[in-house]
Every structure is written in C-alpha cells, then in structure tokens.
MARFI-611569 format. One record per residue (C-alpha): residue number from 1; x, y, z; residue in three letters. Coordinates in pm, 1 decimal, padded with zeros to 6 digits. Layout:
<gulums>
+-----+----------+----------+----------+------+
:  nr :       xx :       yy :       zz : rest :
+-----+----------+----------+----------+------+
: NUM :        X :        Y :        Z :  ALA :
...
+-----+----------+----------+----------+------+
</gulums>
This chain:
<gulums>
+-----+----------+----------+----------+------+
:  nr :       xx :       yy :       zz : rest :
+-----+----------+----------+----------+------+
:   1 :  18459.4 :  10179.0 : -09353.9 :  UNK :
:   2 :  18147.8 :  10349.1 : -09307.0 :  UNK :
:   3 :  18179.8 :  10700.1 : -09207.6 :  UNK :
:   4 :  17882.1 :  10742.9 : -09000.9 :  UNK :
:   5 :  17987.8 :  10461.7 : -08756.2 :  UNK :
:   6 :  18101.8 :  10607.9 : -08440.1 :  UNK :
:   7 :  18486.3 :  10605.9 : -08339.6 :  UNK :
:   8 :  18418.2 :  10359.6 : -08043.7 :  UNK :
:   9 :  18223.8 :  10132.9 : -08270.6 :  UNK :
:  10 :  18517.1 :  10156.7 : -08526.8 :  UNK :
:  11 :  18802.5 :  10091.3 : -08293.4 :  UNK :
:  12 :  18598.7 :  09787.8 : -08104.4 :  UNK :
:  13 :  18399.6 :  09644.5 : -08424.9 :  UNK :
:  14 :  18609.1 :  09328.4 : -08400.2 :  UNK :
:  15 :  18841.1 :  09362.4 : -08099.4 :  UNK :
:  16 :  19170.8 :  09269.4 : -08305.9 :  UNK :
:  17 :  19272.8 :  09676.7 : -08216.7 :  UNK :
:  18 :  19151.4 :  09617.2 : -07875.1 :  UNK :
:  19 :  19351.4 :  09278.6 : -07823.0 :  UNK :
:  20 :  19668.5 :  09451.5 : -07986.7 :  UNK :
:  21 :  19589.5 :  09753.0 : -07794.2 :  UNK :
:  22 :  19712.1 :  09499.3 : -07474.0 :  UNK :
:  23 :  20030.2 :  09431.3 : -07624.6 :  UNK :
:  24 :  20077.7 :  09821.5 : -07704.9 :  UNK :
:  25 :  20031.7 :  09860.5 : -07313.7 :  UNK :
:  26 :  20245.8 :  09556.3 : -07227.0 :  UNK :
:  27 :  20562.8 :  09728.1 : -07453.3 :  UNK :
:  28 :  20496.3 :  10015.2 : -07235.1 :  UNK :
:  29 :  20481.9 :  09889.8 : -06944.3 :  UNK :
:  30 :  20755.4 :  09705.3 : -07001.0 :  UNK :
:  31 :  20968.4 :  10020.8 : -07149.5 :  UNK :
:  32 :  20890.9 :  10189.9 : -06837.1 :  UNK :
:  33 :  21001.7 :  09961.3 : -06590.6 :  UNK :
:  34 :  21378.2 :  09908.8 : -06839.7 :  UNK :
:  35 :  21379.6 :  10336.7 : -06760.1 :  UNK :
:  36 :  21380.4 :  10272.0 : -06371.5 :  UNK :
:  37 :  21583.7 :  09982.5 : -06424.5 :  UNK :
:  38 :  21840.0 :  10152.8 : -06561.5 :  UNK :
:  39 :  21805.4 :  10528.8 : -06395.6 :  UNK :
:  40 :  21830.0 :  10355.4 : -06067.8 :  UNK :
:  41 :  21446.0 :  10440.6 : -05955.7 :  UNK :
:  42 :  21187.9 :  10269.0 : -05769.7 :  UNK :
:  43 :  20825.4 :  10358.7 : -05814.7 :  UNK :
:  44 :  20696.4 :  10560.8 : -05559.3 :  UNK :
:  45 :  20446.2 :  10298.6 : -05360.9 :  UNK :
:  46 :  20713.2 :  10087.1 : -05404.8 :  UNK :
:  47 :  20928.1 :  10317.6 : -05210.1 :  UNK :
:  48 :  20655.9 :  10418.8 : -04987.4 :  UNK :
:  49 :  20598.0 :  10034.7 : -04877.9 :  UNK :
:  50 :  20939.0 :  10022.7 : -04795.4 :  UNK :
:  51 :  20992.8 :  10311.4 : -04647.1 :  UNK :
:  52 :  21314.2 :  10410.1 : -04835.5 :  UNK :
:  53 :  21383.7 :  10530.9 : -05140.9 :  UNK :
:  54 :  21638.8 :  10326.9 : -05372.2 :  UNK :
:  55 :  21891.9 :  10668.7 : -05306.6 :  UNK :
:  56 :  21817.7 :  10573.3 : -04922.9 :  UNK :
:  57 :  21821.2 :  10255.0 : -04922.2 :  UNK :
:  58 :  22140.2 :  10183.4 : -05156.6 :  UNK :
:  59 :  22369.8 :  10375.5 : -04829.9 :  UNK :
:  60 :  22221.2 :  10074.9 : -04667.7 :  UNK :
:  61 :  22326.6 :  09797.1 : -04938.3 :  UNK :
:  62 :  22447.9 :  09921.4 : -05280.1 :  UNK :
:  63 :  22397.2 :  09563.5 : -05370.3 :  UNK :
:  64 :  22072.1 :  09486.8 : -05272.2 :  UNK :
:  65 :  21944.3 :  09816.9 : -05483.7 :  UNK :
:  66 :  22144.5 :  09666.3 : -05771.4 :  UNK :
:  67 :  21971.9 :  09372.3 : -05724.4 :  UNK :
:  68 :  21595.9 :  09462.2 : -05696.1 :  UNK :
:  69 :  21686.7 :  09682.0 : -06003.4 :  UNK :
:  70 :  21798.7 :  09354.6 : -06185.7 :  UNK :
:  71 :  21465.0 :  09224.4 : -06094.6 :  UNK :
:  72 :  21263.4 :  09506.8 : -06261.1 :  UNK :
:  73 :  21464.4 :  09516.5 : -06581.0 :  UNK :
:  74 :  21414.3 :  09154.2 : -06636.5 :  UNK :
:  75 :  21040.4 :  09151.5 : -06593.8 :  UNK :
:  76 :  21047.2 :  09466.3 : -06813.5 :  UNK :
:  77 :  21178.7 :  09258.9 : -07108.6 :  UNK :
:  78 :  20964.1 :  08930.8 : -07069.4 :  UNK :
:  79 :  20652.2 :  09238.9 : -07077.3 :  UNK :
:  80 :  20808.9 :  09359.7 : -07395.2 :  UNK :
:  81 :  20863.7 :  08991.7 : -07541.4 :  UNK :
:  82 :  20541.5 :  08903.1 : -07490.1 :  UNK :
:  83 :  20351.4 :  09214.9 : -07579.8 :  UNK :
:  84 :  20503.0 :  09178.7 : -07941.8 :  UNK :
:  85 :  20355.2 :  08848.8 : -07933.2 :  UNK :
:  86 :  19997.4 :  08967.0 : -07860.5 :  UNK :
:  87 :  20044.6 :  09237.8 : -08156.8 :  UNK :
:  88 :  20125.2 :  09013.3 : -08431.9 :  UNK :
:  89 :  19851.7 :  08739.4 : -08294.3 :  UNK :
:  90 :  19585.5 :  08999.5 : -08274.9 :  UNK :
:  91 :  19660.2 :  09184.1 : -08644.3 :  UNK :
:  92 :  19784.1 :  08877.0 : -08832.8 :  UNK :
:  93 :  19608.2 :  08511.0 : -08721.8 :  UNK :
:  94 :  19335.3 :  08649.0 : -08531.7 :  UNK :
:  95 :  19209.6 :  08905.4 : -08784.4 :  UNK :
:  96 :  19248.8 :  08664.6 : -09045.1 :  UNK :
:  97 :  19007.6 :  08425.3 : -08886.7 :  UNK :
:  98 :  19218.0 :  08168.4 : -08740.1 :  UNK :
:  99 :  19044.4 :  07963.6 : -08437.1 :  UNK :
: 100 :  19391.6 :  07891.5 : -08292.4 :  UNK :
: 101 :  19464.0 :  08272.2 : -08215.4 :  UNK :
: 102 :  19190.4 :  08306.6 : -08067.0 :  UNK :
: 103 :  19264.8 :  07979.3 : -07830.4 :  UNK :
: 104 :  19589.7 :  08092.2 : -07815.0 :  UNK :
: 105 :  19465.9 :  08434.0 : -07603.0 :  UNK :
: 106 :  19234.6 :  08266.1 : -07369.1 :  UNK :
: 107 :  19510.6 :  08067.1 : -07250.1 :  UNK :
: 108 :  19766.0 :  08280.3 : -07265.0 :  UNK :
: 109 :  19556.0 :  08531.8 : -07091.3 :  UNK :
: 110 :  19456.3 :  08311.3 : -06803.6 :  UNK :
: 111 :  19833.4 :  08258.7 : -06748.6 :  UNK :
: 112 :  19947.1 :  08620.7 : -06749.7 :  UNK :
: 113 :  19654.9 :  08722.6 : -06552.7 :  UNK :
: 114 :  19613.4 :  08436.9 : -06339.5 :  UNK :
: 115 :  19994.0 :  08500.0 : -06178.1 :  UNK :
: 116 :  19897.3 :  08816.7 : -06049.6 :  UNK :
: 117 :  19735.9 :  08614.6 : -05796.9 :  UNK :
: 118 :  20111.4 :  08468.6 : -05711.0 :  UNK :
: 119 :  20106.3 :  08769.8 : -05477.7 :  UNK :
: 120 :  19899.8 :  08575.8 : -05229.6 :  UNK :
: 121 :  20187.9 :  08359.8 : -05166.8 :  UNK :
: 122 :  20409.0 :  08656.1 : -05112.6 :  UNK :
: 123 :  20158.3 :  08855.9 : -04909.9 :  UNK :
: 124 :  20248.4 :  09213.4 : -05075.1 :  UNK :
: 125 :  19929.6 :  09356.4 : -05256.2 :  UNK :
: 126 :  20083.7 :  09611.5 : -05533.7 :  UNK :
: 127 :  19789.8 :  09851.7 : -05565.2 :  UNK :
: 128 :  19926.9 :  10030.7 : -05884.1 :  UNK :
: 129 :  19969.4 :  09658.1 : -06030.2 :  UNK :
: 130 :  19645.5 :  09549.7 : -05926.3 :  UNK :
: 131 :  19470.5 :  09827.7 : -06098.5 :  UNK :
: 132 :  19715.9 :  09836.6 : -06415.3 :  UNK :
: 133 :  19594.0 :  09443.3 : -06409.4 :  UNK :
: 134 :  19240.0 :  09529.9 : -06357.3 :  UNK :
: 135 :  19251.0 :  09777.3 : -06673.2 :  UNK :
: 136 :  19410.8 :  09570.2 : -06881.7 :  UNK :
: 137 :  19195.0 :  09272.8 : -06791.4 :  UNK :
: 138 :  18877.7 :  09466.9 : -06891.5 :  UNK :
: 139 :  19047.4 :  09590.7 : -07233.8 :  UNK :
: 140 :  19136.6 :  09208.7 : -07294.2 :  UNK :
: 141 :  18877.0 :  09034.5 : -07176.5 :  UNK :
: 142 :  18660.6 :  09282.7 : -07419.2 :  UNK :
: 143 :  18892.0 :  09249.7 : -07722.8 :  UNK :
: 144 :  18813.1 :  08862.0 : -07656.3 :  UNK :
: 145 :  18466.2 :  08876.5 : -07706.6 :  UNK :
: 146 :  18440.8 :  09101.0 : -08008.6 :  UNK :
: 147 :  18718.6 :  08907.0 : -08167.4 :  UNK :
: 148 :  18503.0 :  08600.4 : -08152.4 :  UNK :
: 149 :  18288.9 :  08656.9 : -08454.9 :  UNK :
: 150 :  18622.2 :  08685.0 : -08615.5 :  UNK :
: 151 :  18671.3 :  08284.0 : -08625.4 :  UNK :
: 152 :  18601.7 :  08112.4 : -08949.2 :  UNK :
: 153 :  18572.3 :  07817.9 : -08852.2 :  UNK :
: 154 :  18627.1 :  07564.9 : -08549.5 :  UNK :
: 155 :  18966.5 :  07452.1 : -08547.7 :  UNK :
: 156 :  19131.9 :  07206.0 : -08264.8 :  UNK :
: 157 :  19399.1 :  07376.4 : -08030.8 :  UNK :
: 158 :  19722.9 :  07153.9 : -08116.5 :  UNK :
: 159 :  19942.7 :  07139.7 : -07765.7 :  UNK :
: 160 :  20201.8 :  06835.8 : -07860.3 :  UNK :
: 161 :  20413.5 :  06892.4 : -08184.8 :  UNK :
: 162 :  20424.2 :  06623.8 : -08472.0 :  UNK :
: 163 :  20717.1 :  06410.0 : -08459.3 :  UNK :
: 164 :  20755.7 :  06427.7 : -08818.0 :  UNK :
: 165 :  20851.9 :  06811.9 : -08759.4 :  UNK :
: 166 :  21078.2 :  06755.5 : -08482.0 :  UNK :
: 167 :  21397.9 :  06594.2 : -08657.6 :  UNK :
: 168 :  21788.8 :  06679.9 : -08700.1 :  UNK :
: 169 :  21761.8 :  06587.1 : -09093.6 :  UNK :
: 170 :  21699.2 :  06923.3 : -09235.3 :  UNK :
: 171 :  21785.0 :  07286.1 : -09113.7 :  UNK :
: 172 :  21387.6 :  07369.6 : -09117.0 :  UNK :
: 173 :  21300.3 :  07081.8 : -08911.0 :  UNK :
: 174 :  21643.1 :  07153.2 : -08713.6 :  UNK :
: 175 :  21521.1 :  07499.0 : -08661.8 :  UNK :
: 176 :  21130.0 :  07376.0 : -08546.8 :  UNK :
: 177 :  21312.8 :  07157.7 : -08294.6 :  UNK :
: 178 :  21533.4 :  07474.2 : -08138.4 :  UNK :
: 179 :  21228.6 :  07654.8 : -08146.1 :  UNK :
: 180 :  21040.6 :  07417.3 : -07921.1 :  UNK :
: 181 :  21325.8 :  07384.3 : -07706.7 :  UNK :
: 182 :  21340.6 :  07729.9 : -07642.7 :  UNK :
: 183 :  20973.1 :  07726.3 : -07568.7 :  UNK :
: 184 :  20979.2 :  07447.0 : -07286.7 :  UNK :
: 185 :  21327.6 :  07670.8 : -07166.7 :  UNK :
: 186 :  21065.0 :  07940.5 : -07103.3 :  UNK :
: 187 :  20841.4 :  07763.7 : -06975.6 :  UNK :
: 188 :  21040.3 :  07569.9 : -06714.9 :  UNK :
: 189 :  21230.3 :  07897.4 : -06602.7 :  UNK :
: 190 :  20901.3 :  08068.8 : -06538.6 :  UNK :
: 191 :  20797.3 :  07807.8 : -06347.5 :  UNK :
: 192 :  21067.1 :  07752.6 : -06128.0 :  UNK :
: 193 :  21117.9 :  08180.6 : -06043.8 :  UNK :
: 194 :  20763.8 :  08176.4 : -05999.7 :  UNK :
: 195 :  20812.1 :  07913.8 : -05719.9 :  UNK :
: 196 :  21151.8 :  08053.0 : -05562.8 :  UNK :
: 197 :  20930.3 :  08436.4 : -05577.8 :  UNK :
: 198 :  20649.3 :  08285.1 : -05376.4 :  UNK :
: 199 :  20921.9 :  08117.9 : -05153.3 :  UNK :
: 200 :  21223.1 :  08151.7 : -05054.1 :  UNK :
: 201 :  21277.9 :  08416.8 : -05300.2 :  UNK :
: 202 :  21664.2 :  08415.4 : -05328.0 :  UNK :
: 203 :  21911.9 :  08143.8 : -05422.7 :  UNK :
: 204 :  22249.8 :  08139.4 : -05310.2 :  UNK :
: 205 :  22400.4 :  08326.3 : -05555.6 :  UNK :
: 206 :  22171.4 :  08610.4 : -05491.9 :  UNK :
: 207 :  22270.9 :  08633.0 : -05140.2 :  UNK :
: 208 :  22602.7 :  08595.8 : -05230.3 :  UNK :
: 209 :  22610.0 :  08894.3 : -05444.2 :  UNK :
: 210 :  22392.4 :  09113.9 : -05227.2 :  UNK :
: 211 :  22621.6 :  09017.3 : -04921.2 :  UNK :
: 212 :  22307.4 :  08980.6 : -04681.9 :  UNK :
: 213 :  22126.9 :  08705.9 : -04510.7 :  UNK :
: 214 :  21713.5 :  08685.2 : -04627.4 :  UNK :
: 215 :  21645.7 :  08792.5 : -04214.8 :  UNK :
: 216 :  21892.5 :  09094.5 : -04208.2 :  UNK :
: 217 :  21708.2 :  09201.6 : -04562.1 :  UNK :
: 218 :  21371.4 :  09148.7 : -04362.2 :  UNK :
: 219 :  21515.0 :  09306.3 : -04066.0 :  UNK :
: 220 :  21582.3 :  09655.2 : -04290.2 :  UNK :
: 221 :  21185.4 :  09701.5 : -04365.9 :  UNK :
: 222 :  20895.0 :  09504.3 : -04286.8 :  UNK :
: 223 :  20813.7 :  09489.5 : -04638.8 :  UNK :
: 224 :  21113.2 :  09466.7 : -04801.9 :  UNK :
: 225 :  21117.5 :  09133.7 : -04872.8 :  UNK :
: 226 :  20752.8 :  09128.1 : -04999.2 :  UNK :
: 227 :  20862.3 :  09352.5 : -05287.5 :  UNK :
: 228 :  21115.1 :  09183.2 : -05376.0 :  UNK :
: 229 :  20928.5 :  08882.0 : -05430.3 :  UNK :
: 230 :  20612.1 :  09101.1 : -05610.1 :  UNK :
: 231 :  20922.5 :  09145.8 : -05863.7 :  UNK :
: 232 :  21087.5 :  08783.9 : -05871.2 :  UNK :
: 233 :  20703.4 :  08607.5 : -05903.8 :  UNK :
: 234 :  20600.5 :  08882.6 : -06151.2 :  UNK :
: 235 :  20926.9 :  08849.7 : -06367.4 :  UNK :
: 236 :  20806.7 :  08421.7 : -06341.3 :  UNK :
: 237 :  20479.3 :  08441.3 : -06377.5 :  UNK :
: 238 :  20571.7 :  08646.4 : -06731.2 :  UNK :
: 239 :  20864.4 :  08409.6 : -06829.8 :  UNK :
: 240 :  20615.3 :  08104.5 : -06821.3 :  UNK :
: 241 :  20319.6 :  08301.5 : -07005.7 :  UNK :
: 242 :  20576.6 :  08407.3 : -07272.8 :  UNK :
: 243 :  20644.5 :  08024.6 : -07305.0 :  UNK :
: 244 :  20340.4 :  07915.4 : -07331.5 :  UNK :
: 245 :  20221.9 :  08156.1 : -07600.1 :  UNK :
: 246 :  20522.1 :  08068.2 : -07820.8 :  UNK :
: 247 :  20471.6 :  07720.8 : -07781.9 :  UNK :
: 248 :  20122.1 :  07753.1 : -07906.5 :  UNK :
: 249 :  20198.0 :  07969.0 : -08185.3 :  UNK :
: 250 :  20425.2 :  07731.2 : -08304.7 :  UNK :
: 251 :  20206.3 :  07442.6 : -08299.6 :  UNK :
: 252 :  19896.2 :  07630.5 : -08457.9 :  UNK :
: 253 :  20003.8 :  07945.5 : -08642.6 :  UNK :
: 254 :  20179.4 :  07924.3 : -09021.4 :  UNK :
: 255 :  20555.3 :  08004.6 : -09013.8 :  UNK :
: 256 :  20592.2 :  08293.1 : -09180.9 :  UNK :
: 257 :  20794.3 :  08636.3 : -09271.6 :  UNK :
: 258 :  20589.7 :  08813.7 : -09014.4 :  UNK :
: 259 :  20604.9 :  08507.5 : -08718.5 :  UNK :
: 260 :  21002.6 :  08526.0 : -08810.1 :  UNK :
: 261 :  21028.9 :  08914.7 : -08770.7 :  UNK :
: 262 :  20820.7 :  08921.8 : -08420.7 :  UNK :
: 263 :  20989.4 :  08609.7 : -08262.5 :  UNK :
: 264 :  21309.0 :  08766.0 : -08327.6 :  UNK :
: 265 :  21169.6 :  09101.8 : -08243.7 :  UNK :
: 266 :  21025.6 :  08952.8 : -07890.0 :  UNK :
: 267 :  21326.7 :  08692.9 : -07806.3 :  UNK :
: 268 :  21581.7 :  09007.7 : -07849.1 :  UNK :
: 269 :  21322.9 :  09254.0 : -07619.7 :  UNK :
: 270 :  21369.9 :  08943.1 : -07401.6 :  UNK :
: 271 :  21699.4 :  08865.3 : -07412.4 :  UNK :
: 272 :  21904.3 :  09166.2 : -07437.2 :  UNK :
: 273 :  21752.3 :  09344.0 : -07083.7 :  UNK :
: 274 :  21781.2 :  08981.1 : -06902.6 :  UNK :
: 275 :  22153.0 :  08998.4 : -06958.2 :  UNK :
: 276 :  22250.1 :  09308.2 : -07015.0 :  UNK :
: 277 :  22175.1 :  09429.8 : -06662.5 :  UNK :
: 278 :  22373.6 :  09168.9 : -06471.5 :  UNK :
: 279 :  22672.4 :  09386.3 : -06639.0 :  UNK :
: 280 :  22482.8 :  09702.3 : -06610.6 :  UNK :
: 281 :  22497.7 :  09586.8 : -06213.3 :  UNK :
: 282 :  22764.1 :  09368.2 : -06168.8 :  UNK :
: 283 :  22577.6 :  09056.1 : -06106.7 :  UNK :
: 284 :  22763.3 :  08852.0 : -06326.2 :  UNK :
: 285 :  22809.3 :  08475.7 : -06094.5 :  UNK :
: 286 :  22870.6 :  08223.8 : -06407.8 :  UNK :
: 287 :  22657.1 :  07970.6 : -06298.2 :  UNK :
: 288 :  22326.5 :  08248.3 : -06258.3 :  UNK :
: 289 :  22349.2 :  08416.7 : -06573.2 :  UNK :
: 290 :  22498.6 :  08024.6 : -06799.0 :  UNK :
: 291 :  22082.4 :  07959.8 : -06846.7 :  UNK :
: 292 :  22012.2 :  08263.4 : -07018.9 :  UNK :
: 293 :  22285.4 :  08294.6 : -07258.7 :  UNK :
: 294 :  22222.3 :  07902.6 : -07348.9 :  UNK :
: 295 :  21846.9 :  08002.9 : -07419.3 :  UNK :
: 296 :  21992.0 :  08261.4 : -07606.6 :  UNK :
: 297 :  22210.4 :  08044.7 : -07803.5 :  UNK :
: 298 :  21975.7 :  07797.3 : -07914.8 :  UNK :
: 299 :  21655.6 :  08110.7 : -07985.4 :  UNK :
: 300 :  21941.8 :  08252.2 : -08241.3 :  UNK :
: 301 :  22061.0 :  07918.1 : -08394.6 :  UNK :
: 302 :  21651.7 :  07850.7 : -08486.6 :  UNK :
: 303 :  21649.9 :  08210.1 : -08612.6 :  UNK :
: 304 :  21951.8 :  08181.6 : -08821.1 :  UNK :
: 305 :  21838.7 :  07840.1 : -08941.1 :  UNK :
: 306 :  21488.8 :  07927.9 : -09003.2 :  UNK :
: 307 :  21587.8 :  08257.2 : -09165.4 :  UNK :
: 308 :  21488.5 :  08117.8 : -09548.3 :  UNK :
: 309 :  21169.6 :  07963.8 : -09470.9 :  UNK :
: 310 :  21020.6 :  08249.0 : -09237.9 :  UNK :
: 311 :  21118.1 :  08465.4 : -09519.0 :  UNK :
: 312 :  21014.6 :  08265.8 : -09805.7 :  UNK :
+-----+----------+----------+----------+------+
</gulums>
C-alpha cells in the first residue's frame, strides 16, 4: 500500500472495510442489547418514554419486565447473526470481485433498513434507533458505492435454487436442502413477528405468561405498548433480513471453509440468545419456544452434514 495515501483514503479505497465495518457495529449492537437483556436494564429513552424504569416497573408486573427483556435479547442475537454475515460477505466474496455480494448487500440492505420504517405501524419513533440507523445507513450506503469498482464482472443474482442441488440422495445435497429450509424458516418467522409487532403485538401465549390483558398493559403507560412493539417489529424485521441474506448466499456464493465457519458462527449468535432467555426468564410455553428449537435442529443437521465439504 502506498504510504503517502491518507488513512481515510486507505480505509475507504474500496469500501469492503467500510461494508464490514457495518457488521462490526451490528455485533455490537447486538452484544449490547444481550448485556441489558440479561442485567435486567432498559435503555434510558426507553425508560423515559415509559415513564418507569424496568426496577419500577417490574413491582408492577415481574412478568411483563421478563418479557420485554425476552424481546431485546432475541433481537440482540438476529443483530449478531446477521452482522457475521455482512463480515464474511464484505472480506471474502465482495473483495474478491464477486457481482453476487455485491447484489446480495443492496438487497439485504433495503430489508434491514427498510423495517425501520415498521415503526410507522406501531407509532413509537425510537430516536436513539433512528439515528444509530441513520449512521449506519450513511457508513453502508458509502461502503456500497466504493465497493462497486470491486465487481469483475456482471454476474446474474440467482433467487430460486437448482433442483438438481435440492435432493435426499447424498449428505451434501441433503445438507443444501436443510440449509434452504432453514432459510425460508427465517424468512417466514420474520415475516409473521414483523406483522404481529405492527399489530396486535402479543399472541396468547404471551399474555398468558405476562398474566395481563393488551388494555391493562396500555392502561400502565401511554407508551408502553409502543415499545414493546419497536422491540417485537425490530426483532422481525431482523429475523426476515437474516433470511434473506442466507438464502442468497447460498444460491450465489461458493460453499466453502469460511461460509461453513460464519453460518455456524451466525446460526449459534442466533440461536443460543433466542432460547436461552425463555429459561433465563421463565418463558418456557412448549408450543412458543417448539419453532425455534426445530430451526435449530434442522441449521445443525446441515452443519453436521455439510461439515466435509465446507471444510474440504
């Protein structure tokens, strides 16, 4: 590298650091909401819009703060899942030229962005999420357009899998077809939390465990229940974008040691939050928590089976 170029040149010259740099920030961001999560916190606007803090508010309903703490922890692993994707797509595919990566962020981008805007169904305006959103954008939408010189050449964006790779005959085909399934799993939860988040917001089981009605949760603080759903739509609107980017990357990215290492790296950041803290809290209905450890099953059954070729 030429040591006369300036450091801001250097660290932007082709926006692979800059693009990576966004799933640095998600890991954190996602790290920081696990640590309220689990120390029993909210952040301060948070507590501010509500007018109680979780200490306050859990002499109200020790449930409900167990709840909205369940929330948090679960959208802090999806943040951590995908921001190991965005690493390894940014300093593998994408710096080595591939078109697909590149695809690959736009669309995964205008997912994870885009459901910020969920919060219009919801009517609670997070400020510190808007301008966390607005920062990040700016990095990413930057690391974008550096990164485009990057692409070799133009290469189509595959969205439907070959049917010759989907099959039960072989483990590596067997292990392709898990993978997919676990994809569309992702991609269907997302979509339906994001709904009940811009909704209704609870199902039954979550007003079985919290013991309240949704109007006597409304009734406690005016925007109680506007939180809540910034969480449950957030915690959606990342399940679905975490989907979608490992459905692409399995249609257009090379299996390899490295994909291997960072799905199971990001399906274990996802995973092992998402149920742990239904124990942590004692949100454990069968029939609530049966989805996730069924993803689970099938994400480690395509890791185990896939271990030889995305090592080979």
């Amino acid at each position: 590298m030429n040591e006369n170029k300036g450091i801001w040149s250097a660290l932007t010259n082709d926006g692979t650091i800059l693009l990576g740099l966004s799933g640095l920030m998600l890991v954190f961001f996602g790290s920081f909401a696990l640590f309220l999560s689990f120390s029993g916190d909210f952040l301060p606007h948070d507590a501010a819009a509500i007018g109680f803090t979780a200490d306050q508010l859990y002499l109200i309903s020790e449930n409900l703060v167990k709840f909205m703490l369940h929330d948090r922890a679960a959208f802090g692993g999806v943040l951590l899942s995908i921001g190991t994707l965005y690493v390894w797509l940014a300093f593998y595919p994408l710096a080595n030229g591939q078109a697909g990566a590149w695809k690959t962020f736009c669309i995964s981008g205008l997912c994870g962005f885009g459901s910020f805007l969920l919060y219009l169904g919801y009517g609670y305006l997070d400020k510190w999420h808007a301008v966390a959103t607005v920062f990040l954008l700016t990095i990413y939408l930057y690391g974008l357009w550096k990164s485009r010189k990057l692409i070799q050449k133009s290469q189509p964006l595959y969205f439907l899998p070959d049917i010759e790779d989907i099959s039960l005959k072989n483990t590596k085909k067997l292990a392709s077809l898990l993978y997919h399934i676990y994809a569309v799993g992702l991609i269907t939860a997302g979509f339906i939390i994001s709904c009940i988040g811009v909704t209704t917001i609870f199902v039954p089981s979550d007003l079985q465990f919290i013991e309240l009605c949704s109007d006597d949760i409304g009734a406690i603080s005016s925007q109680l229940l506007g939180v809540i759903a910034h969480d449950r739509a957030g915690f959606g609107g990342a399940l679905f974008t975490t989907g979608i980017t490992v459905w692409l990357i399995l249609l257009n990215a090379r299996f390899s040691k490295s994909l291997w290492e960072t799905l199971l790296i990001s399906g274990t950041f996802g995973f092992i939050p998402t149920i742990g803290i239904h124990f942590y809290v004692g949100y454990t209905d069968f029939l609530h928590i049966l989805p996730a450890f069924i993803g689970a099953g099938i994400f480690y059954t395509a890791i185990i089976y896939s271990s030889r070729s995305g090592k080979g």
